[in-house]
DOVEX-39721 format. One line per 8 residues: number of its first residue (from 1); their letters; for each residue x, y, z of N, C-alpha, C. Coordinates in Angstrom, 1 decimal. Example, Ala and Ser with C-alpha at 12.3 -4.5 7.8 and 13.67 -1.06 7.14 Angstrom:
2
1) as) 13.2 -5.7 7.8 12.3 -4.5 7.8 13.2 -3.3 7.8 | 12.8 -2.2 7.1 13.7 -1.1 7.1 12.9 0.0 7.9
***
This chain:
304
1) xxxxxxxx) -40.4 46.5 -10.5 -39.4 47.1 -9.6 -39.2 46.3 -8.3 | -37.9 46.1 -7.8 -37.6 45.6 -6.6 -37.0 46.3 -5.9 | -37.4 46.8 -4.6 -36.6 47.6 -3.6 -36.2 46.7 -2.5 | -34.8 46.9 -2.4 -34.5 46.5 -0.8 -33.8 47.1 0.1 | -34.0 46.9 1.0 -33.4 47.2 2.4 -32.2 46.7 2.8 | -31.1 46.9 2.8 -30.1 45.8 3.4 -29.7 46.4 4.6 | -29.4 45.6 5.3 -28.8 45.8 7.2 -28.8 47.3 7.4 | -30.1 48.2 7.2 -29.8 49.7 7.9 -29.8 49.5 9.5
9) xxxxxxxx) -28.6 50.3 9.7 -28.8 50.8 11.0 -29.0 52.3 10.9 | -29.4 52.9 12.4 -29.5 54.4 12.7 -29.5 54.7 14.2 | -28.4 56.1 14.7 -28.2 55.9 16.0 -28.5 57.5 15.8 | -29.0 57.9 16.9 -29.0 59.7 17.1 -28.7 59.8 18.4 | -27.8 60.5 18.6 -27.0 60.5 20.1 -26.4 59.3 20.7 | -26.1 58.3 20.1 -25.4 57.6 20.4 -26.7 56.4 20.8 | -27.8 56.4 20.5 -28.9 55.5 21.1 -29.2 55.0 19.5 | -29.6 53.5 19.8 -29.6 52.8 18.5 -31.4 53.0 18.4
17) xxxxxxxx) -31.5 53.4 16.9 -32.9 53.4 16.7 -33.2 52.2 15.7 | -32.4 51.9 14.3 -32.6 50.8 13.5 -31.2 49.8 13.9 | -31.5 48.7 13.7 -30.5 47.5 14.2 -30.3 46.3 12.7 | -29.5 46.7 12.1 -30.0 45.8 10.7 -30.9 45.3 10.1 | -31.8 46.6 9.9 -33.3 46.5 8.7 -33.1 46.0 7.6 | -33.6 44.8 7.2 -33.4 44.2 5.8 -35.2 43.8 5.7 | -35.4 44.4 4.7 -36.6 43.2 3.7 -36.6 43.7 2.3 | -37.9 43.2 1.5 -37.6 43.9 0.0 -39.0 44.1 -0.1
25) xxxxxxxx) -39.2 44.6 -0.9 -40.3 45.7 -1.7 -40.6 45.2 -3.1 | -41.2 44.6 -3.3 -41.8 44.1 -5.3 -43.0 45.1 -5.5 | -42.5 45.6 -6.7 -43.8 46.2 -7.5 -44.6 45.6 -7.7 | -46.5 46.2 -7.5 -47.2 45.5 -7.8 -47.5 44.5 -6.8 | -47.5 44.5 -5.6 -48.0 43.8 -4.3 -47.6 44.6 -3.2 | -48.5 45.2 -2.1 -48.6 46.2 -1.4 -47.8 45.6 -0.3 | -47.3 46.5 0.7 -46.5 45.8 1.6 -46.6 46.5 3.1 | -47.6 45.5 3.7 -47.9 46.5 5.4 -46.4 46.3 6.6
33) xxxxxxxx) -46.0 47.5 6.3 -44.8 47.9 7.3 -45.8 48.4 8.6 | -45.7 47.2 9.6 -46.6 47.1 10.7 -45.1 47.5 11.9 | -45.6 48.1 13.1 -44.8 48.5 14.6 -45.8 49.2 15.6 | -45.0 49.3 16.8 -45.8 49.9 17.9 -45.5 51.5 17.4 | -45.9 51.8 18.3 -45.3 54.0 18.3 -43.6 53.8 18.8 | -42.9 54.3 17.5 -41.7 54.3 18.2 -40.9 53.0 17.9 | -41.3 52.4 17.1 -40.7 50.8 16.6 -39.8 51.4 15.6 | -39.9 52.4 14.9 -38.6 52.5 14.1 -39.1 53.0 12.6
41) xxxxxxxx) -40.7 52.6 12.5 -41.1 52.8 11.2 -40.9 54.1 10.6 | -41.5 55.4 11.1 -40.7 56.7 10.7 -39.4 56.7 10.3 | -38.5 56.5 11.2 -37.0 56.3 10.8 -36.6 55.6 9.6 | -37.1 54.6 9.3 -36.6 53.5 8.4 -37.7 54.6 7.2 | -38.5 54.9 6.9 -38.8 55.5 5.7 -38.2 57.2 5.3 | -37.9 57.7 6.4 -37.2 58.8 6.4 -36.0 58.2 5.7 | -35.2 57.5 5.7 -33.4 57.0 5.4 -34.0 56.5 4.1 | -35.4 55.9 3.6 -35.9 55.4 2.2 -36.2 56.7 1.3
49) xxxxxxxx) -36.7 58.0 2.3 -37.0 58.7 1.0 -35.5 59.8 0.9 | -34.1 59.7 1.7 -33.6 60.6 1.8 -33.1 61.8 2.4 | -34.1 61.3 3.5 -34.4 63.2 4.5 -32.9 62.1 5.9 | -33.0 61.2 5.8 -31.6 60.9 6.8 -30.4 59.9 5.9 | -29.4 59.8 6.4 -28.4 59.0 6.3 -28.5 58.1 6.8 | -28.3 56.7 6.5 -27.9 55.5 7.1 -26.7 55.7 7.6 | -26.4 55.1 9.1 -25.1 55.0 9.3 -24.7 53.6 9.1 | -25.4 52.8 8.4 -24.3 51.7 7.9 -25.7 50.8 6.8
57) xxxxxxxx) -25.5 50.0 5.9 -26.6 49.4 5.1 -26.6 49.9 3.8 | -27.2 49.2 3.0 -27.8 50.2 1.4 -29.2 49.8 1.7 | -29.3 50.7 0.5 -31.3 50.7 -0.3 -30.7 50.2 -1.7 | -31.1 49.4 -2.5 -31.0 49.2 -3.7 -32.5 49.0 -4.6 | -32.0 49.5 -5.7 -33.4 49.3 -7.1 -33.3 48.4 -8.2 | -33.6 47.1 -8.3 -33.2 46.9 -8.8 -31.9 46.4 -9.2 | -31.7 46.1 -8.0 -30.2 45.5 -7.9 -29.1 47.4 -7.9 | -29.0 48.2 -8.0 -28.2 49.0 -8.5 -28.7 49.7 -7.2
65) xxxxxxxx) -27.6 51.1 -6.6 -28.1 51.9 -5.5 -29.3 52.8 -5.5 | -29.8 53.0 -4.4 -30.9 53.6 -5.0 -30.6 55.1 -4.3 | -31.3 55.8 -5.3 -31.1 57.7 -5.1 -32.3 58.1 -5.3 | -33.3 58.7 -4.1 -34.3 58.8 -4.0 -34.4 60.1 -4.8 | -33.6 61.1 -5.1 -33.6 62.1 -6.2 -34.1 61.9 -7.6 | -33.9 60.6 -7.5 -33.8 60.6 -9.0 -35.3 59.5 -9.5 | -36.6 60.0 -8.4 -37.3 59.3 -8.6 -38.8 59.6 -7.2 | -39.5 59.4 -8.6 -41.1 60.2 -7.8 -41.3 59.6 -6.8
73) xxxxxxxx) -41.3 60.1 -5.5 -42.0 59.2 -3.9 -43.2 60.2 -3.8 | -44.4 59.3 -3.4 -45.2 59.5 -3.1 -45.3 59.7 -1.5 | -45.7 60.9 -0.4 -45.5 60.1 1.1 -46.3 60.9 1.7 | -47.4 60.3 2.1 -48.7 60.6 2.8 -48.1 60.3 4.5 | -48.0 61.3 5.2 -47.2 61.4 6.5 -48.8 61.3 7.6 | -48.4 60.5 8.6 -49.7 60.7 9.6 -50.5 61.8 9.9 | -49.3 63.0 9.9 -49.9 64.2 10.4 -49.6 64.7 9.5 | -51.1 66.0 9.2 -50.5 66.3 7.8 -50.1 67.6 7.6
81) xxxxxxxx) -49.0 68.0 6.5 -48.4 68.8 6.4 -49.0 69.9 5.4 | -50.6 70.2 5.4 -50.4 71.3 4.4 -50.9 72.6 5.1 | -51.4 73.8 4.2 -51.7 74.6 4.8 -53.3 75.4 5.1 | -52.9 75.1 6.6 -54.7 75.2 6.7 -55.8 76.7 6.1 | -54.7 77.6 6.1 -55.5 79.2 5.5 -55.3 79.3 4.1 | -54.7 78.2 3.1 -54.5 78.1 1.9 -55.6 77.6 1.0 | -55.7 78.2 -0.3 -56.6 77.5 -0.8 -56.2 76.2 -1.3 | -57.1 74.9 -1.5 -56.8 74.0 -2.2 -56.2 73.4 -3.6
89) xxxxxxxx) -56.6 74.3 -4.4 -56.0 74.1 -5.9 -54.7 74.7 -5.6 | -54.6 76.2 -5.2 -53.6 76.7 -5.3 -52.3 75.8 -4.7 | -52.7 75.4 -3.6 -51.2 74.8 -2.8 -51.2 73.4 -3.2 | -51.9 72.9 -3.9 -51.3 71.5 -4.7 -50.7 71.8 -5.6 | -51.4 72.9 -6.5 -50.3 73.3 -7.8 -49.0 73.5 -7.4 | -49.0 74.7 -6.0 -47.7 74.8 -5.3 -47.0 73.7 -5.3 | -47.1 72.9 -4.4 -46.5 71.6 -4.2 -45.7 70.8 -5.4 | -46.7 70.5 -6.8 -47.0 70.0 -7.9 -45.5 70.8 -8.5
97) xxxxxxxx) -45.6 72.5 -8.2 -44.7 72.7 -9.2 -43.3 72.5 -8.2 | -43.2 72.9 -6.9 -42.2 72.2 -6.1 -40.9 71.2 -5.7 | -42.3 70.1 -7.1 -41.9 68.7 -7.1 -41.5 68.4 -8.9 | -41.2 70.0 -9.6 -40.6 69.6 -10.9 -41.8 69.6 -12.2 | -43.0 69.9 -11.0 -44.1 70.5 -12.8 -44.1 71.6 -12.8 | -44.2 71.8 -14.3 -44.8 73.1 -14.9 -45.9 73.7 -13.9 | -46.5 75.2 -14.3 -47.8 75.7 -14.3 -49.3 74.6 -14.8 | -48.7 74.6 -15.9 -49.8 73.9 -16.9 -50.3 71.9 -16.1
105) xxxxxxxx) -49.1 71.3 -15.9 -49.0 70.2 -15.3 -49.3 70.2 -13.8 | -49.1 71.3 -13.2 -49.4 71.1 -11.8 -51.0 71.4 -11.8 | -51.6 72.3 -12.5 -53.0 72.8 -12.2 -53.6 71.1 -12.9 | -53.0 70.7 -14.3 -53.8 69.1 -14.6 -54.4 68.2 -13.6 | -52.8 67.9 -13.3 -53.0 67.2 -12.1 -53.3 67.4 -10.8 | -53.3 68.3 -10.5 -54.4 68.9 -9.7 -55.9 68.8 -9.3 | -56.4 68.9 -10.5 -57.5 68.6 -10.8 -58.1 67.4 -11.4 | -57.0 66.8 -11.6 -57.5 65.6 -11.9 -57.9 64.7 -10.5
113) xxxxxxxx) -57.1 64.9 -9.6 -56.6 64.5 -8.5 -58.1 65.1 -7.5 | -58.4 65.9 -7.8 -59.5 66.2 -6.8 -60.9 66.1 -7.8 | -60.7 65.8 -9.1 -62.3 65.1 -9.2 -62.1 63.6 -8.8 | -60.8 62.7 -9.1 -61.2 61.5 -9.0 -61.0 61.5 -7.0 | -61.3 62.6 -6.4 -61.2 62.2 -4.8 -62.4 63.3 -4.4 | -63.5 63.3 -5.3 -64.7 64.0 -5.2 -64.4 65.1 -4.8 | -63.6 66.4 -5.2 -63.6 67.4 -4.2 -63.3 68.3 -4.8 | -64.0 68.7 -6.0 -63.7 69.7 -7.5 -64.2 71.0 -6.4
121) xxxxxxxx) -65.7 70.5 -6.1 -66.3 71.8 -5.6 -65.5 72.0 -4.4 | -64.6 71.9 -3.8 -63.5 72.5 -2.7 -62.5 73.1 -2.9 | -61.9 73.4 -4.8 -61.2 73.6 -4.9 -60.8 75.5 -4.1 | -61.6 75.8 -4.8 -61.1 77.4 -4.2 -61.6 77.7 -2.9 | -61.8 76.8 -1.7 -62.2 76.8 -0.5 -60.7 76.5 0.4 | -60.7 77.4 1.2 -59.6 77.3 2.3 -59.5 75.5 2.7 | -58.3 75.1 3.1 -58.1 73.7 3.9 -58.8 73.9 5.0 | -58.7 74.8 5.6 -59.2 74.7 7.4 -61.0 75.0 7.5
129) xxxxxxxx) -61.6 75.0 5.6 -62.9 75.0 5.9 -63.6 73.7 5.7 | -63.1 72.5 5.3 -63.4 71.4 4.8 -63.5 70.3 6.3 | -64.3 69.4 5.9 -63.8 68.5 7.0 -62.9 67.5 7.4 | -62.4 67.2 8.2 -61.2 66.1 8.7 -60.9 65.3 7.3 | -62.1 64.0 7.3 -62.5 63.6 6.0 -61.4 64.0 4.7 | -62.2 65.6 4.6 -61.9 66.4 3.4 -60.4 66.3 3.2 | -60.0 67.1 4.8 -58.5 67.2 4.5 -57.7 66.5 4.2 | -58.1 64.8 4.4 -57.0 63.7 4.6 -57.1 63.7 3.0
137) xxxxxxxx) -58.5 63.9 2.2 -58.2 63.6 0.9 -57.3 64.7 0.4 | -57.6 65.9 0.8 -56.7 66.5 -0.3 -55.1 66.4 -0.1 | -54.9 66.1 1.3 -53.7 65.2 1.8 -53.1 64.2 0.3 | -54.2 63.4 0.6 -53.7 62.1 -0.3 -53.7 62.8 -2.0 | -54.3 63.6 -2.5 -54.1 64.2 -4.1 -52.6 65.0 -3.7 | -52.3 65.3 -2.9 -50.7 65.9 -2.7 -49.8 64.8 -3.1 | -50.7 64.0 -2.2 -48.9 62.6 -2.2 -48.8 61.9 -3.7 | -50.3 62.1 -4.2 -50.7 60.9 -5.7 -50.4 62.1 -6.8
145) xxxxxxxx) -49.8 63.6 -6.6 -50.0 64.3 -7.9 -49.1 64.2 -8.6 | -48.2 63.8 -8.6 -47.1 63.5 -9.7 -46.8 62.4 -10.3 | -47.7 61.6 -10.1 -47.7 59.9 -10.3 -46.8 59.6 -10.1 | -46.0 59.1 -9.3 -45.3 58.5 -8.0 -45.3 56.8 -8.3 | -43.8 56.4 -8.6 -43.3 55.1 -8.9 -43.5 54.6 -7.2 | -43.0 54.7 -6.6 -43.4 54.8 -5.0 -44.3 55.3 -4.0 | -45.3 54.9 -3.5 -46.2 55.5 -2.9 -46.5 55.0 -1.0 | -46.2 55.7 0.1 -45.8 55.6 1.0 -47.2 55.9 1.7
153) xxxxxxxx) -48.1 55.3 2.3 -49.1 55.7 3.0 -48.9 55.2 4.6 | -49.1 56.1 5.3 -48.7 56.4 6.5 -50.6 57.0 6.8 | -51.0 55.6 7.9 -52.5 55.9 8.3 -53.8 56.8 7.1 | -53.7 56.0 5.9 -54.4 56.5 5.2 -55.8 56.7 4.8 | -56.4 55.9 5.5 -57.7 56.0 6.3 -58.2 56.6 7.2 | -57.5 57.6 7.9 -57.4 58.2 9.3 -58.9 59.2 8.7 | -59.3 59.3 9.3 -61.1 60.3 9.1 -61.8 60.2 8.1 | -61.7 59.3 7.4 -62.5 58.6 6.1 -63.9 58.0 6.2
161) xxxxxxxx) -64.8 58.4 6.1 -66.0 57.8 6.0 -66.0 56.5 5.0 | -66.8 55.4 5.4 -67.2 54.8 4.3 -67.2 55.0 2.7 | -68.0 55.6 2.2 -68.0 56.0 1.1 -66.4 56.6 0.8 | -65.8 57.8 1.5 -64.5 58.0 1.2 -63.3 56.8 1.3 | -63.3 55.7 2.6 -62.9 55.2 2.3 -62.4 53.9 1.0 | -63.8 53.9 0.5 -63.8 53.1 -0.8 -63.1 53.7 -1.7 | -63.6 54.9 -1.9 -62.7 55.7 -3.3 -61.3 55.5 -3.1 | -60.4 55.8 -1.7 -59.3 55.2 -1.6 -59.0 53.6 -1.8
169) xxxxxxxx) -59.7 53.0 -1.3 -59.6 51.6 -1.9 -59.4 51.9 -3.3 | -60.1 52.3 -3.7 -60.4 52.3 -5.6 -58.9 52.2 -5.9 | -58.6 53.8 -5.5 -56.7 53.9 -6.0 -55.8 53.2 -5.4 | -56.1 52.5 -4.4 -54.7 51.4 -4.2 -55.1 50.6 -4.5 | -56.1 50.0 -5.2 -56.0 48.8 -6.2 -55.5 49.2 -7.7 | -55.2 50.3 -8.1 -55.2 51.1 -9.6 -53.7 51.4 -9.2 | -53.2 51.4 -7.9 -51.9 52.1 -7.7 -51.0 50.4 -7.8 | -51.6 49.1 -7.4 -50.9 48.0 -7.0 -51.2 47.1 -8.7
177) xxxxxxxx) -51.9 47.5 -9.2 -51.8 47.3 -10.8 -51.5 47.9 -11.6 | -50.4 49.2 -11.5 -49.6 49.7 -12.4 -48.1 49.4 -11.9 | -48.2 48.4 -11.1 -47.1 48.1 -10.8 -46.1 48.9 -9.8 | -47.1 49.9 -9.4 -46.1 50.9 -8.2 -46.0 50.1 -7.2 | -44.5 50.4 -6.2 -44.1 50.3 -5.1 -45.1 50.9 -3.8 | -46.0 50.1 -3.3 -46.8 50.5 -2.3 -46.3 50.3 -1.0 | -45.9 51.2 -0.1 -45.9 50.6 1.3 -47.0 51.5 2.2 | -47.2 50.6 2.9 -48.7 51.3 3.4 -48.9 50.6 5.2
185) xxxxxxxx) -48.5 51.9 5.9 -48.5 51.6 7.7 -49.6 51.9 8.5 | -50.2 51.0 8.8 -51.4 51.1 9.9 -51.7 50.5 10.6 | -52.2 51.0 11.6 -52.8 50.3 13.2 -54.2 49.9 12.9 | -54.7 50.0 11.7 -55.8 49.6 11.3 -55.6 48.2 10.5 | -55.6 46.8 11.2 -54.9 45.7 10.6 -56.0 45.5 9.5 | -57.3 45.5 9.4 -58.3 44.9 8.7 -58.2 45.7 7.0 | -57.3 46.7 7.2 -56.7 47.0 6.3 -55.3 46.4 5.3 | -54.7 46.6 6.5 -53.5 45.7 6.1 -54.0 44.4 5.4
193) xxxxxxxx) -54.8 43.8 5.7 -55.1 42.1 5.5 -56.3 42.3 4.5 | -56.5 43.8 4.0 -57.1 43.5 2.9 -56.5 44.0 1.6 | -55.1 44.6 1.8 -54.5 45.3 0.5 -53.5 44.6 0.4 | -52.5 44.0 1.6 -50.9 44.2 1.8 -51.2 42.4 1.2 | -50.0 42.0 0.3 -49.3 40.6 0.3 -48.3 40.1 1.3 | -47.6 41.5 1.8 -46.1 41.1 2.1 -46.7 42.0 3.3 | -45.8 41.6 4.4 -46.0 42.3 5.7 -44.3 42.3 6.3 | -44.2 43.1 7.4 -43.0 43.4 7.8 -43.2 44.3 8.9
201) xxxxxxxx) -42.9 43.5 10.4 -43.1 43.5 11.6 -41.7 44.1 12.3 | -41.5 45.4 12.3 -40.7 46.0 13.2 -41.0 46.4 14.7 | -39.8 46.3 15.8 -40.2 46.6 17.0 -38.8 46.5 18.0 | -38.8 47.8 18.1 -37.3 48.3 19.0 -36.4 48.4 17.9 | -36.9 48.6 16.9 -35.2 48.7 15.2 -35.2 47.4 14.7 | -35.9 46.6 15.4 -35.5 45.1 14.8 -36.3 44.5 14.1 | -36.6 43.7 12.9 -37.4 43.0 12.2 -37.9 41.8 12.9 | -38.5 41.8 13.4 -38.9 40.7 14.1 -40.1 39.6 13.9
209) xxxxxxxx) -40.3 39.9 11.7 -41.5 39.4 10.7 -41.6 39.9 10.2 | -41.2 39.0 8.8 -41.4 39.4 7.6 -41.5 38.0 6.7 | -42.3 38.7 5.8 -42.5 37.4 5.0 -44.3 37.6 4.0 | -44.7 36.9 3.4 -46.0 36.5 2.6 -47.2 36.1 3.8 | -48.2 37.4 3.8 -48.9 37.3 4.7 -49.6 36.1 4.7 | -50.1 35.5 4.0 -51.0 34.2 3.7 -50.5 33.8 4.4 | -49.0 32.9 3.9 -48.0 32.1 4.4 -47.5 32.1 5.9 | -47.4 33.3 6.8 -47.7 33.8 7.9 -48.6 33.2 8.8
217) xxxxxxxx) -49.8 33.5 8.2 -51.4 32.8 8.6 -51.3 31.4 8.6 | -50.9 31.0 7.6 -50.6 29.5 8.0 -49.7 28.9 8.8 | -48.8 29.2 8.6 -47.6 29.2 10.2 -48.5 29.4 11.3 | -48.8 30.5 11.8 -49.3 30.4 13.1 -50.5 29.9 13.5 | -51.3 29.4 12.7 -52.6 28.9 12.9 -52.3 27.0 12.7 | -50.8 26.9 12.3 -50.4 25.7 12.3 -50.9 24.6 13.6 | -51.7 23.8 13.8 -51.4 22.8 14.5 -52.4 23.3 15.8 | -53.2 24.5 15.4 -54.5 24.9 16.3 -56.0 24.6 15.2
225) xxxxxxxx) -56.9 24.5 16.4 -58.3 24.3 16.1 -59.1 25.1 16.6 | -60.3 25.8 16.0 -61.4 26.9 16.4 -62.5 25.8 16.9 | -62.8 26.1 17.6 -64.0 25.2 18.0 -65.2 25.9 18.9 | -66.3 26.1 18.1 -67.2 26.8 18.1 -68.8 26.1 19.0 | -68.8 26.5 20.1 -69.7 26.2 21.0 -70.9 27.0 21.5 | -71.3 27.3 22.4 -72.7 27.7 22.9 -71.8 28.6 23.7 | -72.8 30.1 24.2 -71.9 30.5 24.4 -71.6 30.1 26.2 | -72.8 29.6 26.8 -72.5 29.5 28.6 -71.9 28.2 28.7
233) xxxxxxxx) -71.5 27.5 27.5 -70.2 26.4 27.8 -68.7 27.1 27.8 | -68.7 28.3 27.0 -67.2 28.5 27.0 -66.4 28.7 28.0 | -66.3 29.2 29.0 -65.6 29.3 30.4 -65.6 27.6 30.4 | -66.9 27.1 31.1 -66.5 26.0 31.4 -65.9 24.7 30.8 | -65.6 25.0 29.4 -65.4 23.8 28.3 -63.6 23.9 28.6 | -63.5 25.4 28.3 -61.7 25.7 28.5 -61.2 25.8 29.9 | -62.0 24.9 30.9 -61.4 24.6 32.1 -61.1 23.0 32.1 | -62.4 22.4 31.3 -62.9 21.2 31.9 -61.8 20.0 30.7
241) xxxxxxxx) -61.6 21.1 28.9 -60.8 20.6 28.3 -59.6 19.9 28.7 | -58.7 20.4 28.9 -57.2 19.6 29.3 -57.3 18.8 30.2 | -58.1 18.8 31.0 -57.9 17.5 32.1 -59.0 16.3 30.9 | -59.2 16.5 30.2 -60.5 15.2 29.8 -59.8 14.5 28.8 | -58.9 15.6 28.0 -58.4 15.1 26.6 -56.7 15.9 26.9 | -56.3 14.5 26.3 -54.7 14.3 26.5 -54.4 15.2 25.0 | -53.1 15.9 25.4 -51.8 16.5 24.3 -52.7 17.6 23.4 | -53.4 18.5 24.5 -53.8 19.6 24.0 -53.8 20.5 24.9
249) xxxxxxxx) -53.9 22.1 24.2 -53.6 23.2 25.5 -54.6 24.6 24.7 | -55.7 24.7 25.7 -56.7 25.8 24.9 -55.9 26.8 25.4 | -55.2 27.7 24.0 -54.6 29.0 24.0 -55.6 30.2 23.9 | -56.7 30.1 24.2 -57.2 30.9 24.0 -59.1 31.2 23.9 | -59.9 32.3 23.8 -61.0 32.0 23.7 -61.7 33.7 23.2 | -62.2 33.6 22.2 -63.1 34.9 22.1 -64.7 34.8 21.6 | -65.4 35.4 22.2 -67.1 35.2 22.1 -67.2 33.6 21.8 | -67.6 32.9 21.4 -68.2 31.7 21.2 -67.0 30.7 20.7
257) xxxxxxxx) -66.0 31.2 20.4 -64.9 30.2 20.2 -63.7 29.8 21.3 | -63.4 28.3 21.7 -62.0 28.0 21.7 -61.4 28.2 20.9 | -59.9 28.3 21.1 -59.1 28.1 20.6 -58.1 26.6 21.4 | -58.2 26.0 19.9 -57.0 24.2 21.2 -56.1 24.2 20.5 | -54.8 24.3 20.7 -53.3 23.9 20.4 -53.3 21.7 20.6 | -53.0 21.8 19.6 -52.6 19.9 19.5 -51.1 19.9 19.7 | -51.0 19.1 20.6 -49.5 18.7 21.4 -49.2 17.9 20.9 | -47.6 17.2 21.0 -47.6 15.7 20.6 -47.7 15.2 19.2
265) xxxxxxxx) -48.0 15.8 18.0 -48.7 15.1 17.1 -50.0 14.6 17.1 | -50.7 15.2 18.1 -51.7 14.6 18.2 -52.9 15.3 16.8 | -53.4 14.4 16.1 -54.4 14.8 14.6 -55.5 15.6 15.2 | -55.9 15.9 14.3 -57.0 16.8 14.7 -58.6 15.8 14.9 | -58.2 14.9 13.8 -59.2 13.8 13.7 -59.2 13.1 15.5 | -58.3 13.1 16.2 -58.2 12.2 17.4 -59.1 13.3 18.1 | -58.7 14.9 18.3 -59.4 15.1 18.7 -61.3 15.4 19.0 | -61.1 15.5 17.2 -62.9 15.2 17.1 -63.4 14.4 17.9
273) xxxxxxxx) -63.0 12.9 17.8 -63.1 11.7 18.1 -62.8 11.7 19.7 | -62.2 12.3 20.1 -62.5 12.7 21.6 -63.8 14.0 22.2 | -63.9 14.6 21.3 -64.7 15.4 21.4 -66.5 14.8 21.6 | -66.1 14.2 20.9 -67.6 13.2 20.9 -67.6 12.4 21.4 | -66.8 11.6 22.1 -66.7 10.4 23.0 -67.4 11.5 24.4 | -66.9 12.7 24.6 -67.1 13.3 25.6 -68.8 13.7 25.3 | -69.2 14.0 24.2 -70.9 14.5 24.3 -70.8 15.9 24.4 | -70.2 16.8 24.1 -70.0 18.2 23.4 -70.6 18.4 22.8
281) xxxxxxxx) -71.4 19.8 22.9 -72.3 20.1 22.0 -71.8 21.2 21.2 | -71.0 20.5 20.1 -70.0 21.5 19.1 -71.1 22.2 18.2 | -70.7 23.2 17.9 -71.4 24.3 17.1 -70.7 24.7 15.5 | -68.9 24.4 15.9 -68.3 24.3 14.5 -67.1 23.9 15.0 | -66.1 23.4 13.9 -64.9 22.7 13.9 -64.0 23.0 12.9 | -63.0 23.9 13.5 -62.2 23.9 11.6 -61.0 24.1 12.1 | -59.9 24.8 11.4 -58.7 24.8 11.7 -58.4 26.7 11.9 | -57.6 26.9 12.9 -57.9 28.1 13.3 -56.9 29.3 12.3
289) xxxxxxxx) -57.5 30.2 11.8 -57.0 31.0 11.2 -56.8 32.3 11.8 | -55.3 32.8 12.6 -55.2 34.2 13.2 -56.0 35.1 12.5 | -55.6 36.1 13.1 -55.9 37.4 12.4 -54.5 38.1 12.1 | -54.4 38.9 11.6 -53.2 39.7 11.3 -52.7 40.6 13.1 | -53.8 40.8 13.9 -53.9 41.3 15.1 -53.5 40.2 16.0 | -53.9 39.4 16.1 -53.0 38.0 16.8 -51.6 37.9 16.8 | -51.3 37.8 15.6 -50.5 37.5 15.3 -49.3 38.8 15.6 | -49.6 40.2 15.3 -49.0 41.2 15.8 -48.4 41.3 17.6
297) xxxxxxxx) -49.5 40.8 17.9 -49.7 41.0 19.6 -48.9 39.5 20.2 | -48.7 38.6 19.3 -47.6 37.6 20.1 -46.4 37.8 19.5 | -46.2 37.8 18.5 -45.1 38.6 17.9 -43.9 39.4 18.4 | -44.8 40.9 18.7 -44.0 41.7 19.6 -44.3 41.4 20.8 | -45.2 40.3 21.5 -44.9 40.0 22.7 -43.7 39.1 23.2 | -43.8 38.1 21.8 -42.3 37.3 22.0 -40.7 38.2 22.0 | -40.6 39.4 21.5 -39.7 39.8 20.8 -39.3 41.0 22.6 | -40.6 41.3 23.7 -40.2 41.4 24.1 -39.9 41.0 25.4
***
């Protein structure tokens, strides 16, 4: 399946919230829809699953329009929507049957859904007796109970222990090998950069990055070097650098590393070779690889 986005806009009172949203969506490769608070991400999945109107753009599936009616979304919302004096089995079945199952199908999966999210023995326990933890899972057996061609996670890690958090790992790797449409929003990048292929950088309604995370990484880490020192040289090495050695500019420094931008064309090999002429006592040398968090923070800093 291919979903795309073409030029959405959206205005509420006359104030522009989306500004021609375009990217696409491939089944089968997860896709971190990254933004600040307020960048637009709510909005742009609200007009994806239906609950708003675009005022101008399509969604297409597949090449053909897309009609969120006519098709299982999964959508695990930040804050969650169930009910805290309710019991567990009951109000997933609720939900379950809500969403077009049976009796018989909604209790299945139900339960299927809360042994493979450890939490059989919670079934006949109120929501508001479980823990934070607890609740985000049975959160997430709501959004995964109908098996859902589309699956929207919005902060799905949010109160997860270790151990919980793996079992979620487990299912988005089981959810991105059946070929479902994963999009998945978090301020937790180390995530992002461990599930997502595709990434897509909103901020003020505007796209302002998108593209093949790898591919990303290499872009911006283009034409910089990590250079790994002691740590009571570093202040002084990223002062004493640019005046010693020509057509470079240290962008930067965290715990034991420079970061040096090569100017000019200058190779990286010249630089070694200056580096040692100088009598530096390098610790490591390689080519600098952002983080997904780097990369976010110049990003929307260029954009604004």
């Amino acid at each position: 399946m291919i979903l795309k986005l073409e030029n959405i806009h959206k205005s509420f009172s006359g104030i522009s919230v989306l500004q021609g949203v375009s990217f696409t969506i491939t089944g089968g490769k997860a896709l971190g829809f990254l933004g600040r608070n307020g960048a637009g991400k709510t909005t742009t999945i609200r007009i994806l699953m239906g609950l708003f109107d675009a005022d101008q753009g399509q969604i297409l599936l597949n090449g053909k329009p897309f009609n969120p009616q006519e098709h299982s979304i999964g959508y695990l919302p930040e804050e969650r929507g169930l009910y805290p004096k309710q019991k567990v089995l009951a109000q997933l079945m609720y939900f379950g049957q809500l969403r077009g199952l049976n009796n018989r199908e909604a209790k299945k999966n139900a339960l299927y859904w809360l042994e493979k999210l450890d939490l059989l023995e919670y079934q006949d326990k109120r929501l508001e007796t479980l823990s934070k933890g607890n609740q985000q899972k049975v959160q997430i057996a709501e959004t995964l109970l109908c098996n859902p061609d589309i699956v929207i996670l919005d902060e799905p890690f949010s109160g997860l222990d270790p151990v919980n958090s793996q079992i979620l790992k487990d299912i988005m790797h089981e959810l991105i090998a059946k070929e479902s449409i994963v999009i998945f929003s978090s301020h937790q990048m180390s995530y992002v950069e461990e599930f997502c292929d595709e990434v897509v950088l909103i901020d003020k309604g505007d796209i302002v990055l998108t593209g093949n995370l790898r591919s990303i990484k290499r872009e911006y880490g283009m034409n910089r070097i990590s250079l790994g020192v002691i740590d009571k040289e570093v202040n002084r090495l990223k002062n004493m650098l640019p005046n010693q050695i020509e057509d470079i500019k240290v962008v930067g420094s965290k715990n034991r590393e420079i970061i040096i931008e090569l100017l000019n064309r200058k190779s990286k090999n010249e630089l070694l070779h200056n580096l040692l002429t100088l009598n530096i006592d390098i610790e490591s040398f390689s080519i600098y690889e952002p983080t997904l968090t780097d990369i976010f923070v110049q990003k929307v800093g260029e954009a604004r």
